[in-house]
PyMOL commands that place a pseudoatom at each C-alpha (Angstrom):
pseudoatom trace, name=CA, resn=UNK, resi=1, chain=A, elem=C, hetatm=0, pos=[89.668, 230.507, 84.292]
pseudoatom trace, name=CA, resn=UNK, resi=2, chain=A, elem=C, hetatm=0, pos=[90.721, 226.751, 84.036]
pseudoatom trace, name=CA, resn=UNK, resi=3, chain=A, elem=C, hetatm=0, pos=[90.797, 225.768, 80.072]
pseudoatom trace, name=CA, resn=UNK, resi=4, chain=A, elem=C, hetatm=0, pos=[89.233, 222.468, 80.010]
pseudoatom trace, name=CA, resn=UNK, resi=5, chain=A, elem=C, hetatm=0, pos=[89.716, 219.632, 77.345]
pseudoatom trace, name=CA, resn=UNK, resi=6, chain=A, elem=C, hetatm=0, pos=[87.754, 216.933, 77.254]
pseudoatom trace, name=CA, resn=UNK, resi=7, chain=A, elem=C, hetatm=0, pos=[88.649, 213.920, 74.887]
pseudoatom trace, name=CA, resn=UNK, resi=8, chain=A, elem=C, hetatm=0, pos=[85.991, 211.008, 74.667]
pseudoatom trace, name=CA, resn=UNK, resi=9, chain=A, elem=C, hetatm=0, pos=[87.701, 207.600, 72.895]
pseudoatom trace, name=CA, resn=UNK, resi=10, chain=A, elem=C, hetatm=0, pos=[84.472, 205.838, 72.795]
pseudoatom trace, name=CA, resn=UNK, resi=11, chain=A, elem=C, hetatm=0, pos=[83.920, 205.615, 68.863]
pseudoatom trace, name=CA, resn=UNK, resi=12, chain=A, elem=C, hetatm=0, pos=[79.684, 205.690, 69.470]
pseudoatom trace, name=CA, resn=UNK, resi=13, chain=A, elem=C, hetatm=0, pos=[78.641, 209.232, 70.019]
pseudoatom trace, name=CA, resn=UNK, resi=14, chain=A, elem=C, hetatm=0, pos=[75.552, 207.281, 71.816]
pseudoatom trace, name=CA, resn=UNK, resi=15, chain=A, elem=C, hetatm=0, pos=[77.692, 205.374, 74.427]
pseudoatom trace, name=CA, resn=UNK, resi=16, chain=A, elem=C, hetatm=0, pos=[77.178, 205.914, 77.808]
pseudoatom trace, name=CA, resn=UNK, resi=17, chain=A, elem=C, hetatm=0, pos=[80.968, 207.433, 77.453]
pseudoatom trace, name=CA, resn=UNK, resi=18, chain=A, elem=C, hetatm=0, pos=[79.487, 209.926, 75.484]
pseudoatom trace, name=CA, resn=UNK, resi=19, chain=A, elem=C, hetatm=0, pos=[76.919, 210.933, 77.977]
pseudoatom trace, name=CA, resn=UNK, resi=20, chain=A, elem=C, hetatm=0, pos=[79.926, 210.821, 80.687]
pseudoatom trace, name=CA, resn=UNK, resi=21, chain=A, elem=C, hetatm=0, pos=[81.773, 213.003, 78.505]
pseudoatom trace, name=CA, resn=UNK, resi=22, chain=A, elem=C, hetatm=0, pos=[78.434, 215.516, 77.759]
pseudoatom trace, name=CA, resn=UNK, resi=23, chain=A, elem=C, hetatm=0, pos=[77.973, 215.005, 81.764]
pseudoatom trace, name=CA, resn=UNK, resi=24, chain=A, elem=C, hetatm=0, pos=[81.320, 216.585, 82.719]
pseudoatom trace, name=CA, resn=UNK, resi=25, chain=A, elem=C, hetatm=0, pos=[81.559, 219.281, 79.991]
pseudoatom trace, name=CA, resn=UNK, resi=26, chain=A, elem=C, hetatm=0, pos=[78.123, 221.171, 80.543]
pseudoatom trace, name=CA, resn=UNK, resi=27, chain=A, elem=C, hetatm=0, pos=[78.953, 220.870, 84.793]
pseudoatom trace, name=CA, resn=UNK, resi=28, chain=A, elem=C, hetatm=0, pos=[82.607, 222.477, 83.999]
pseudoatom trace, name=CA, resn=UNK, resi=29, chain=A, elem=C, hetatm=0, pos=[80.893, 225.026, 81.830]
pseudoatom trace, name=CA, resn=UNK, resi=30, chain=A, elem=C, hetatm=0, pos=[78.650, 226.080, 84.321]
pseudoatom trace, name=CA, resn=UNK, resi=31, chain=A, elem=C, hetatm=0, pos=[81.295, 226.388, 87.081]
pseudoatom trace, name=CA, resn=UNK, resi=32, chain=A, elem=C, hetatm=0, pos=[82.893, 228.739, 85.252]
pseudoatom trace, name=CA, resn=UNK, resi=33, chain=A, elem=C, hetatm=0, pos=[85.756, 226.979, 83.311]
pseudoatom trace, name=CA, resn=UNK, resi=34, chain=A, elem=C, hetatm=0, pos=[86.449, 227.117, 79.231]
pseudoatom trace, name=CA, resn=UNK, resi=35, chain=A, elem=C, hetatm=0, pos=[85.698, 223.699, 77.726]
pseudoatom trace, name=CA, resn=UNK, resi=36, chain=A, elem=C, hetatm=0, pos=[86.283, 222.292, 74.541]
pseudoatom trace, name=CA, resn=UNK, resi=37, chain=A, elem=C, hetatm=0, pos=[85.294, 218.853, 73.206]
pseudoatom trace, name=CA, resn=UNK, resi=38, chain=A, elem=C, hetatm=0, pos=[87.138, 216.132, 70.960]
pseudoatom trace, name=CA, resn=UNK, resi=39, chain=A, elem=C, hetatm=0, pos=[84.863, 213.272, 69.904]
pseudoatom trace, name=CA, resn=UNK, resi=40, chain=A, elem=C, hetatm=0, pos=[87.911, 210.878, 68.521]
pseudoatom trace, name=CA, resn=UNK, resi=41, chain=A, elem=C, hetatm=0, pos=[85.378, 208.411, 66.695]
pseudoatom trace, name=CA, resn=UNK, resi=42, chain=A, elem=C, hetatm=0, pos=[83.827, 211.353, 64.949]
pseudoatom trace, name=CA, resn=UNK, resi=43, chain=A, elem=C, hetatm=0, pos=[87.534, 212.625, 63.731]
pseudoatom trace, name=CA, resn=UNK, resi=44, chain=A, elem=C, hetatm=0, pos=[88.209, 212.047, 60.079]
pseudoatom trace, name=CA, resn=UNK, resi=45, chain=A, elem=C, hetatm=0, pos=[91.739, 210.468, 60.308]
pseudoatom trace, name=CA, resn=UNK, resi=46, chain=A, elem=C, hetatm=0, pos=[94.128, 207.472, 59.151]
pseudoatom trace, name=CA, resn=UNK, resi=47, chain=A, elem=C, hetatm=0, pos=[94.927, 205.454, 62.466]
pseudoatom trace, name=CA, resn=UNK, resi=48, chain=A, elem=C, hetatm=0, pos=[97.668, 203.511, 61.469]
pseudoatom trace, name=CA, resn=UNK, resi=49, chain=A, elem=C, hetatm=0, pos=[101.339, 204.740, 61.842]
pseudoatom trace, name=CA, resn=UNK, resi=50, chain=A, elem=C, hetatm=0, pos=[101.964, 203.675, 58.507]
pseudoatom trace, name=CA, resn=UNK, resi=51, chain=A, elem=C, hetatm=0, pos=[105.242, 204.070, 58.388]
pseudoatom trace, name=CA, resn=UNK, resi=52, chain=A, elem=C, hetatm=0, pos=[106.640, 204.169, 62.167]
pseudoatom trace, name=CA, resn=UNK, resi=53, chain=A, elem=C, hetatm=0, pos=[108.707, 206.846, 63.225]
pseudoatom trace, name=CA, resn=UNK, resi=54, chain=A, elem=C, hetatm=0, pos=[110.932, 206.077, 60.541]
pseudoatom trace, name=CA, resn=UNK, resi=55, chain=A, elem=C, hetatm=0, pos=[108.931, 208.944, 57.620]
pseudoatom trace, name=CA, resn=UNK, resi=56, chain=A, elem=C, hetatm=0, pos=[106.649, 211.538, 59.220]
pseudoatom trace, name=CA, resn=UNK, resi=57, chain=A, elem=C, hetatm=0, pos=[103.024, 211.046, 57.896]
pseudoatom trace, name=CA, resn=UNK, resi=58, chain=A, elem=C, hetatm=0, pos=[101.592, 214.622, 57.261]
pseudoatom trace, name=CA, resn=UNK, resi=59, chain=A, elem=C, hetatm=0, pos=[98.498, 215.399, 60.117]
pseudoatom trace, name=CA, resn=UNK, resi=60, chain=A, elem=C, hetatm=0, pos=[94.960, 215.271, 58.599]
pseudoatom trace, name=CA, resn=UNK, resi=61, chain=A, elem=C, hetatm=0, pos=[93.051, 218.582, 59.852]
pseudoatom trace, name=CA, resn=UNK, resi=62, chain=A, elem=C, hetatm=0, pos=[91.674, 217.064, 62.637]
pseudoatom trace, name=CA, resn=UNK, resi=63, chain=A, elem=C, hetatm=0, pos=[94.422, 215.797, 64.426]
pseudoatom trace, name=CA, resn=UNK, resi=64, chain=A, elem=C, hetatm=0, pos=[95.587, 219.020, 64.026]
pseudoatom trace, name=CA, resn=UNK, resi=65, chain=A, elem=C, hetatm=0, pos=[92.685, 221.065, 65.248]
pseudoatom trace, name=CA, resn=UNK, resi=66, chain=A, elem=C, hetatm=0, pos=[92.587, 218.228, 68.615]
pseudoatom trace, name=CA, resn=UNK, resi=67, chain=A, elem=C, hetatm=0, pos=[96.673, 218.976, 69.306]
pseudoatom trace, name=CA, resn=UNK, resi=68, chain=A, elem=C, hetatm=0, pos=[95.443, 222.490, 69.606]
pseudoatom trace, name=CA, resn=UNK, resi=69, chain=A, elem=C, hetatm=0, pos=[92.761, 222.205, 71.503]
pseudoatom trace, name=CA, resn=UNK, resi=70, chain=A, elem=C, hetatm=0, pos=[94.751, 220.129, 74.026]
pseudoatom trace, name=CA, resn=UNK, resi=71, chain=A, elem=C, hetatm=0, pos=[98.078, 222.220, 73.906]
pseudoatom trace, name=CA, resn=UNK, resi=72, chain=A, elem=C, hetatm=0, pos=[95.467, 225.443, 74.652]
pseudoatom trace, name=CA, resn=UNK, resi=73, chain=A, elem=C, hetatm=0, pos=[94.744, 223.160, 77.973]
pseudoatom trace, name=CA, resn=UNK, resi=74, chain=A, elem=C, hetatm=0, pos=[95.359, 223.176, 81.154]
pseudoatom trace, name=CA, resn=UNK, resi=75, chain=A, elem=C, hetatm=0, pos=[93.779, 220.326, 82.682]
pseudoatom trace, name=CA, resn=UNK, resi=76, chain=A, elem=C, hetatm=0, pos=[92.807, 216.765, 80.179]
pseudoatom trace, name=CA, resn=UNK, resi=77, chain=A, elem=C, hetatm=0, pos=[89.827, 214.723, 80.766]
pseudoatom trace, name=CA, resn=UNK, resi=78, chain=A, elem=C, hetatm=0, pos=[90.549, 211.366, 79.098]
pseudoatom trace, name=CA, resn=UNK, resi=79, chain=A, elem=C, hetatm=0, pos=[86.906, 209.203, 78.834]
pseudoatom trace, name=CA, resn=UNK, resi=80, chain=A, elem=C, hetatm=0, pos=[87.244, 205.762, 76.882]
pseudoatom trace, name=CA, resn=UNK, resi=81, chain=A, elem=C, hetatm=0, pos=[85.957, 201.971, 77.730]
pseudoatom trace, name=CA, resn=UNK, resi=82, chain=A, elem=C, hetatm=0, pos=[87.872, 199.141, 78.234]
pseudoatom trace, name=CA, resn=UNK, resi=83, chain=A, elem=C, hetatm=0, pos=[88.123, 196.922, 76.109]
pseudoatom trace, name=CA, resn=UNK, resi=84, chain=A, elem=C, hetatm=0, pos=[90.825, 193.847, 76.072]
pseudoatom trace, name=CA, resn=UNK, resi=85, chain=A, elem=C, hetatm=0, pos=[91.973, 195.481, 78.842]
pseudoatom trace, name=CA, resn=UNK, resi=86, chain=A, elem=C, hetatm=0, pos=[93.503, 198.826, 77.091]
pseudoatom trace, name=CA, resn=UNK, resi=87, chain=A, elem=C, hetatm=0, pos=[91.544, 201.439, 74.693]
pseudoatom trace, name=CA, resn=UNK, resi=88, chain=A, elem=C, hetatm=0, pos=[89.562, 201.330, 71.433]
pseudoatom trace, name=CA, resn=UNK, resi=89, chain=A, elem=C, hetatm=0, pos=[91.714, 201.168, 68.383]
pseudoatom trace, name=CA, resn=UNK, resi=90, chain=A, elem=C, hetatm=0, pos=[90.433, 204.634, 66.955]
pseudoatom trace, name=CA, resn=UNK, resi=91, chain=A, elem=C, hetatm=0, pos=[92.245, 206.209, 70.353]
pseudoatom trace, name=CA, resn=UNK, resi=92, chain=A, elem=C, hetatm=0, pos=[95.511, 204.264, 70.430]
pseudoatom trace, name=CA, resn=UNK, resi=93, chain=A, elem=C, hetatm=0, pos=[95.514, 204.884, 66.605]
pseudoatom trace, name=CA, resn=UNK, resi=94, chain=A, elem=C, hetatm=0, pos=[95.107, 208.878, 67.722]
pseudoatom trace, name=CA, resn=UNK, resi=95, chain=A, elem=C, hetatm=0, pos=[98.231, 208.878, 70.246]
pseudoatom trace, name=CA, resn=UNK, resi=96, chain=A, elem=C, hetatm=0, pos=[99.721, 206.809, 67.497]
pseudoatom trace, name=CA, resn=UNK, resi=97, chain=A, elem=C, hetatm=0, pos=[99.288, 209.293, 64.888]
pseudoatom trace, name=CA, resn=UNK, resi=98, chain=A, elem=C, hetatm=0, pos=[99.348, 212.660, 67.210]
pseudoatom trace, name=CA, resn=UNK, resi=99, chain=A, elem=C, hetatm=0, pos=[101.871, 212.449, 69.814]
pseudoatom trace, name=CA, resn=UNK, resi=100, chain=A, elem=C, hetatm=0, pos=[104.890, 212.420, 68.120]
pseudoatom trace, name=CA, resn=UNK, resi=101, chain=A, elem=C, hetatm=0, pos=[108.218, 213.564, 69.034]
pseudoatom trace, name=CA, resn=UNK, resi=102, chain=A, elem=C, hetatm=0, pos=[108.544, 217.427, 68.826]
pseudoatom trace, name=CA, resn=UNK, resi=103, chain=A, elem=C, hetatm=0, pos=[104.749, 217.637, 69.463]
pseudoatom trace, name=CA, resn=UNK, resi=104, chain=A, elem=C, hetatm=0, pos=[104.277, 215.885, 72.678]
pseudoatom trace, name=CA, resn=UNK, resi=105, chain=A, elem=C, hetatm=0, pos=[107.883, 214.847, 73.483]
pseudoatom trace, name=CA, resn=UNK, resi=106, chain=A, elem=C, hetatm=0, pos=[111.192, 215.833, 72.750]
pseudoatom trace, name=CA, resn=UNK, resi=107, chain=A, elem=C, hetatm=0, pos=[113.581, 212.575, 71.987]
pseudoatom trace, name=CA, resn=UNK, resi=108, chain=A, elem=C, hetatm=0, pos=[117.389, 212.735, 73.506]
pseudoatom trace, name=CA, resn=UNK, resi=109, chain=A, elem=C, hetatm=0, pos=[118.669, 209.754, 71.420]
pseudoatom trace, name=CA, resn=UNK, resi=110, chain=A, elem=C, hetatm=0, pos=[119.095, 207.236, 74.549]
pseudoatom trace, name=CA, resn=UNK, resi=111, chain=A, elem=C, hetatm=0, pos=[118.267, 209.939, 77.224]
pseudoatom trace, name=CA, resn=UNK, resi=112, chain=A, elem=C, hetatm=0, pos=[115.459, 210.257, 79.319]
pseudoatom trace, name=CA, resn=UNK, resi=113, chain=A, elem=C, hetatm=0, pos=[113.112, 212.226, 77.188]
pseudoatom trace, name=CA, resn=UNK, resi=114, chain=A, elem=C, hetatm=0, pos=[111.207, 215.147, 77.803]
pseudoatom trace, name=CA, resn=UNK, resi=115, chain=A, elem=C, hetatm=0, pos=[107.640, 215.843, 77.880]
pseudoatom trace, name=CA, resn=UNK, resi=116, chain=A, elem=C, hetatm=0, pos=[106.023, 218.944, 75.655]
pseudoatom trace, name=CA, resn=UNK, resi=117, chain=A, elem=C, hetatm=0, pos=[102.970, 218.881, 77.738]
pseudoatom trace, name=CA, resn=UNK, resi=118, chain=A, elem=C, hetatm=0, pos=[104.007, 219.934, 81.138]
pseudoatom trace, name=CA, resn=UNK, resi=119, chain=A, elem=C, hetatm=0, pos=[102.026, 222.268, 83.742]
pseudoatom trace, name=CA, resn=UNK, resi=120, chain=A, elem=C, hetatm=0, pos=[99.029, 220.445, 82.792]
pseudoatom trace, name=CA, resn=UNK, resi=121, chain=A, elem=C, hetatm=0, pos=[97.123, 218.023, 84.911]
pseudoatom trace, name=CA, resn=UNK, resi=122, chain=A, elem=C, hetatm=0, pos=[94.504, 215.835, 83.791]
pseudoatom trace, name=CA, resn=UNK, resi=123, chain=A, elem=C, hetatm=0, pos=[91.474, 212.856, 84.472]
pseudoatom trace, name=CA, resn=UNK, resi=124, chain=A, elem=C, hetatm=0, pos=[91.001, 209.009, 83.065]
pseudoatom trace, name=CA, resn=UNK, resi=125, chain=A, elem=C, hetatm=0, pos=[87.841, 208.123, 83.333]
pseudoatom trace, name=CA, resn=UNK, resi=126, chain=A, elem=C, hetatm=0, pos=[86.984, 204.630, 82.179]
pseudoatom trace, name=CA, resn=UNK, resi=127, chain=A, elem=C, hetatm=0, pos=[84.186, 202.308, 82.119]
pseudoatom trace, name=CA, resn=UNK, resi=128, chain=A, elem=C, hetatm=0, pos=[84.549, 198.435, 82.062]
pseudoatom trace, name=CA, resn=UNK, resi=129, chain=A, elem=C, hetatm=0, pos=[81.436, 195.787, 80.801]
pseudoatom trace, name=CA, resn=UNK, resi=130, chain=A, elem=C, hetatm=0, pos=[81.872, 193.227, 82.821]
pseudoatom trace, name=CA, resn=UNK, resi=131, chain=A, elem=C, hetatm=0, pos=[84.684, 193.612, 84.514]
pseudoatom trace, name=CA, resn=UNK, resi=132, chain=A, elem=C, hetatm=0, pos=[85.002, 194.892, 88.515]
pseudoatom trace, name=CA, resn=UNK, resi=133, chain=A, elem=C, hetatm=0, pos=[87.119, 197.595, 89.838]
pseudoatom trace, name=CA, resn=UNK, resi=134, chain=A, elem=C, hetatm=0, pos=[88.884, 195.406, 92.141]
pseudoatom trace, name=CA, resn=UNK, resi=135, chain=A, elem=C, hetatm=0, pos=[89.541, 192.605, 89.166]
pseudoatom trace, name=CA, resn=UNK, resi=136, chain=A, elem=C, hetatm=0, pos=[91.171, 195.418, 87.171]
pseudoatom trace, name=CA, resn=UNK, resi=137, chain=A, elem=C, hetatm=0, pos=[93.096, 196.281, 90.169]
pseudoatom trace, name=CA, resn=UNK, resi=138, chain=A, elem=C, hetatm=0, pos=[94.414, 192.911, 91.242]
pseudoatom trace, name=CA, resn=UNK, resi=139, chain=A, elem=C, hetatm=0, pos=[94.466, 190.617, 88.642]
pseudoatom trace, name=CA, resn=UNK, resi=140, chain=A, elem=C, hetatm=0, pos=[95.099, 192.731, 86.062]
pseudoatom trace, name=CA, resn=UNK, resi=141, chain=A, elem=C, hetatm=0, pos=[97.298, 195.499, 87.668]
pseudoatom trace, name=CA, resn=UNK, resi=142, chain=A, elem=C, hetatm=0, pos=[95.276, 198.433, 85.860]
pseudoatom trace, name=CA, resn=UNK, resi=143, chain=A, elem=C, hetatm=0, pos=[97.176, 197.467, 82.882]
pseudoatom trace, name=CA, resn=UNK, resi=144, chain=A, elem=C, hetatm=0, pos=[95.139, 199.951, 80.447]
pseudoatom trace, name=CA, resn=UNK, resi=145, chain=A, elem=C, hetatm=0, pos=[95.413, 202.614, 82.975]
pseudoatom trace, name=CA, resn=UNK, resi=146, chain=A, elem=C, hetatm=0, pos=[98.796, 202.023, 83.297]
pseudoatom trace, name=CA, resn=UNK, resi=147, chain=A, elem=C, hetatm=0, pos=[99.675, 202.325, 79.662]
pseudoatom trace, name=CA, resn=UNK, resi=148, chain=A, elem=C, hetatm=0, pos=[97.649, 205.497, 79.583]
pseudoatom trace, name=CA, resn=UNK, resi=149, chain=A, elem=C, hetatm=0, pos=[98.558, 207.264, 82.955]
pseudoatom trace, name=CA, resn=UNK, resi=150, chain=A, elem=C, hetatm=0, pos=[102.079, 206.285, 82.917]
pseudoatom trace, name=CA, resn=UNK, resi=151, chain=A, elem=C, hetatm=0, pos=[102.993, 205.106, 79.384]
pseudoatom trace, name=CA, resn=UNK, resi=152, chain=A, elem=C, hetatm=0, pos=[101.758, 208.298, 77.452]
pseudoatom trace, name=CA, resn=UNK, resi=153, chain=A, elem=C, hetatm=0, pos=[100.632, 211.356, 79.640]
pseudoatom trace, name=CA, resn=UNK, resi=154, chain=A, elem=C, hetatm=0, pos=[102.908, 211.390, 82.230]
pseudoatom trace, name=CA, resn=UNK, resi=155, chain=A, elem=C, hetatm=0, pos=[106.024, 210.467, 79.373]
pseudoatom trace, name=CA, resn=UNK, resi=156, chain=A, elem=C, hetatm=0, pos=[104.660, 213.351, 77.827]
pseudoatom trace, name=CA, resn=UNK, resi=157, chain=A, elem=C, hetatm=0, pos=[104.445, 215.717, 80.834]
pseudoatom trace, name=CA, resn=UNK, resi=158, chain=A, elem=C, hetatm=0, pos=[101.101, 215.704, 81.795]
pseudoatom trace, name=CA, resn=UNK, resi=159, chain=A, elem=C, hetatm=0, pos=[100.928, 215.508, 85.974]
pseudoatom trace, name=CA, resn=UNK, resi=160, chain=A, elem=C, hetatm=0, pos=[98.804, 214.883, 89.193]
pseudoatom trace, name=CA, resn=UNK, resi=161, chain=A, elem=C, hetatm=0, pos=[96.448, 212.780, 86.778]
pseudoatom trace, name=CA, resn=UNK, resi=162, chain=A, elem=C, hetatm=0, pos=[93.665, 211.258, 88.833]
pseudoatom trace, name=CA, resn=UNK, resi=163, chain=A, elem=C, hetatm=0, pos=[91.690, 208.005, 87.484]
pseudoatom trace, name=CA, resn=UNK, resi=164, chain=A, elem=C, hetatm=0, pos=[88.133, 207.141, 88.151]
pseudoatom trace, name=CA, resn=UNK, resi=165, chain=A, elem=C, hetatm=0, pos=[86.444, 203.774, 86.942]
pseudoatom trace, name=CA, resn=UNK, resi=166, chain=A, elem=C, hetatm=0, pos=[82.918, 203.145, 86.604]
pseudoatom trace, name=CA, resn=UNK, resi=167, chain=A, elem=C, hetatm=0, pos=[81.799, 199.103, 85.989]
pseudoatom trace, name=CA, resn=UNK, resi=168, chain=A, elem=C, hetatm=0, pos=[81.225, 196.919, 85.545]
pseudoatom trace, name=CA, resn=UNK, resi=169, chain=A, elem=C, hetatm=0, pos=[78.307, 198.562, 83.459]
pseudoatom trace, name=CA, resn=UNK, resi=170, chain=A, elem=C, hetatm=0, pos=[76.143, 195.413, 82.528]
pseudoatom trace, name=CA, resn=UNK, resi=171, chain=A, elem=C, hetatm=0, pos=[75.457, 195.396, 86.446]
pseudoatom trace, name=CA, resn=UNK, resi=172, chain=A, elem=C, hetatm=0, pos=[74.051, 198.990, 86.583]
pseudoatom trace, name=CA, resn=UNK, resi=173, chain=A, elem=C, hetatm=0, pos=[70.581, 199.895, 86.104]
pseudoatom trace, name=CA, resn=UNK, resi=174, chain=A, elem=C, hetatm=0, pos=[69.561, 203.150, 84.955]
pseudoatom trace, name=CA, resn=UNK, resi=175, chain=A, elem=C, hetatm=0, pos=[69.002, 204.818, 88.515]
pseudoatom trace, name=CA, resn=UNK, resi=176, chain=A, elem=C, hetatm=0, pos=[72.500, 203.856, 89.265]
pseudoatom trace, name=CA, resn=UNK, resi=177, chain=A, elem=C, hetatm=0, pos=[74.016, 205.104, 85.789]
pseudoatom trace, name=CA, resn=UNK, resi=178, chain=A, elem=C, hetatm=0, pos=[72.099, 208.184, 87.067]
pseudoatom trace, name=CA, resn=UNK, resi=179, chain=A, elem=C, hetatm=0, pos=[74.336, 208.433, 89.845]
pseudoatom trace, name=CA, resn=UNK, resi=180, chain=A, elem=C, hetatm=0, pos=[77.492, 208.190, 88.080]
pseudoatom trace, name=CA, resn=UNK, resi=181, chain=A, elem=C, hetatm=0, pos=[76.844, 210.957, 85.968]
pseudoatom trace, name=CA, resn=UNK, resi=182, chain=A, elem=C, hetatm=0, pos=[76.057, 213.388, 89.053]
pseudoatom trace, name=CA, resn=UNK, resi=183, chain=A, elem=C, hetatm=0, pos=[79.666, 211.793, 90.398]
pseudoatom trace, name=CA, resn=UNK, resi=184, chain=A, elem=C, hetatm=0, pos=[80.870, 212.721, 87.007]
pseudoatom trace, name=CA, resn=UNK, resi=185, chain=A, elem=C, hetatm=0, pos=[79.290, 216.386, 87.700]
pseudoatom trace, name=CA, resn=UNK, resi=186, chain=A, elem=C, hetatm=0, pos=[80.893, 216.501, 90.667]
pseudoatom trace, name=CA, resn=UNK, resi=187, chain=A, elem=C, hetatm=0, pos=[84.084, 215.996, 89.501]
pseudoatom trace, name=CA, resn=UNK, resi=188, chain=A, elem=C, hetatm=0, pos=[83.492, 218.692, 86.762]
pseudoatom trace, name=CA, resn=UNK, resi=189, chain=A, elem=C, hetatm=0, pos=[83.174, 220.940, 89.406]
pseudoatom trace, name=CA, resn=UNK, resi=190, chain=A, elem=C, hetatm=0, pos=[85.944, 220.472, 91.284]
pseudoatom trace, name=CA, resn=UNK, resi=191, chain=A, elem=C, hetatm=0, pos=[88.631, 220.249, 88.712]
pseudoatom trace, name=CA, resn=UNK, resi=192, chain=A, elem=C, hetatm=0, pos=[87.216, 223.364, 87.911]
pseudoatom trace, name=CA, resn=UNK, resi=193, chain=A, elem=C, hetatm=0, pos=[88.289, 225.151, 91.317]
pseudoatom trace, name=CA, resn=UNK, resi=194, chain=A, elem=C, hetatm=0, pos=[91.348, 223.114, 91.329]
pseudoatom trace, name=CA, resn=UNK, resi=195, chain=A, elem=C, hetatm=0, pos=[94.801, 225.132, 91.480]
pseudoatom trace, name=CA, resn=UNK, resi=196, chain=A, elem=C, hetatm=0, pos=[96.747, 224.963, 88.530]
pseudoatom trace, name=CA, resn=UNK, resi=197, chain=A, elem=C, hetatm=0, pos=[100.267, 223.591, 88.289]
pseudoatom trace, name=CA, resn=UNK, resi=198, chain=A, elem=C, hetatm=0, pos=[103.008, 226.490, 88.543]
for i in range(1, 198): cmd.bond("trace and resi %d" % i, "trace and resi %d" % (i + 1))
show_as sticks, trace
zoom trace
């Protein structure tokens, strides 16, 4: 059965990232899959890496109780809007806070370092205002999805992570929004079948 964690970085619970994020965890359910849910506006948490790597901070429950739920994983659905380009502040101040070496990487002192997440695979799905897919692309060389894709899950060993982008929103009605969410159903339901990493 494919464990399922979805993690939604929009900090309104009534954002259409939320209803992305409801979307794809009631399809997975129903095809089968375990599914849990991490609402990272709706954690009770201090975002700032007070004091850098340089004195561990000690993890609030929460953070503690989402590291679980995303180490019990196989497969990580990451749901946030864009905004200046890159995520809310409430989820870069959760990577800040919770992936820290010896939880989600191992640090060799100069050396390539090692990921703590590995075997798992995982989903970005992001949704942009007023910005175009093909803007994002070219002008702005996915520089969000970059940071995220490349400069966090796959440093910490997450693989084969596919990206979807929905925008720009202020363009959609509410027949078309409608139609993303049975994309985002579809989606559910095929990561769901998916073969696991060995």
């Amino acid at each position: 059965m494919k464990k399922i964690v979805v993690i939604n970085g929009h900090p309104d619970k009534n954002s259409f990232n939320s209803a992305i994020a409801h979307s794809y965890t009631k399809s997975a359910l129903d095809a089968g899959s375990e599914v849990r849910y991490i609402a990272i506006g709706e954690m009770d948490f201090n975002p700032n890496l007070q004091f850098g790597y340089k004195q561990r901070m000690e993890l609030e429950p929460d953070l503690i109780k989402a590291l679980e739920d995303i180490k019990w994983s196989n497969h990580q659905v990451w749901i946030h809007p864009i905004w200046w380009l890159g995520m809310p502040a409430i989820m870069k101040g959760f990577f800040d806070r919770a992936f820290l070496p010896g939880i989600t990487f191992k640090s060799n002192k100069g050396y390539v370092s090692e990921g703590l997440l590995s075997g798992k695979t995982g989903r970005i799905i992001t949704t942009a205002g007023d910005l175009s897919e093909v803007d994002y692309e070219n002008i702005y060389k996915s520089s969000g999805l970059v940071q995220l894709k490349n400069g966090i899950l796959e440093y910490c060993g997450v693989s084969s992570i596919e990206s979807n982008f929905i925008g720009p929103l202020y363009e959609l009605d509410e027949s078309e929004k409608k139609m993303w969410i049975g994309k985002i159903e579809d989606l559910a339901r095929a990561d769901s079948v998916t073969k696991e990493l060995i």
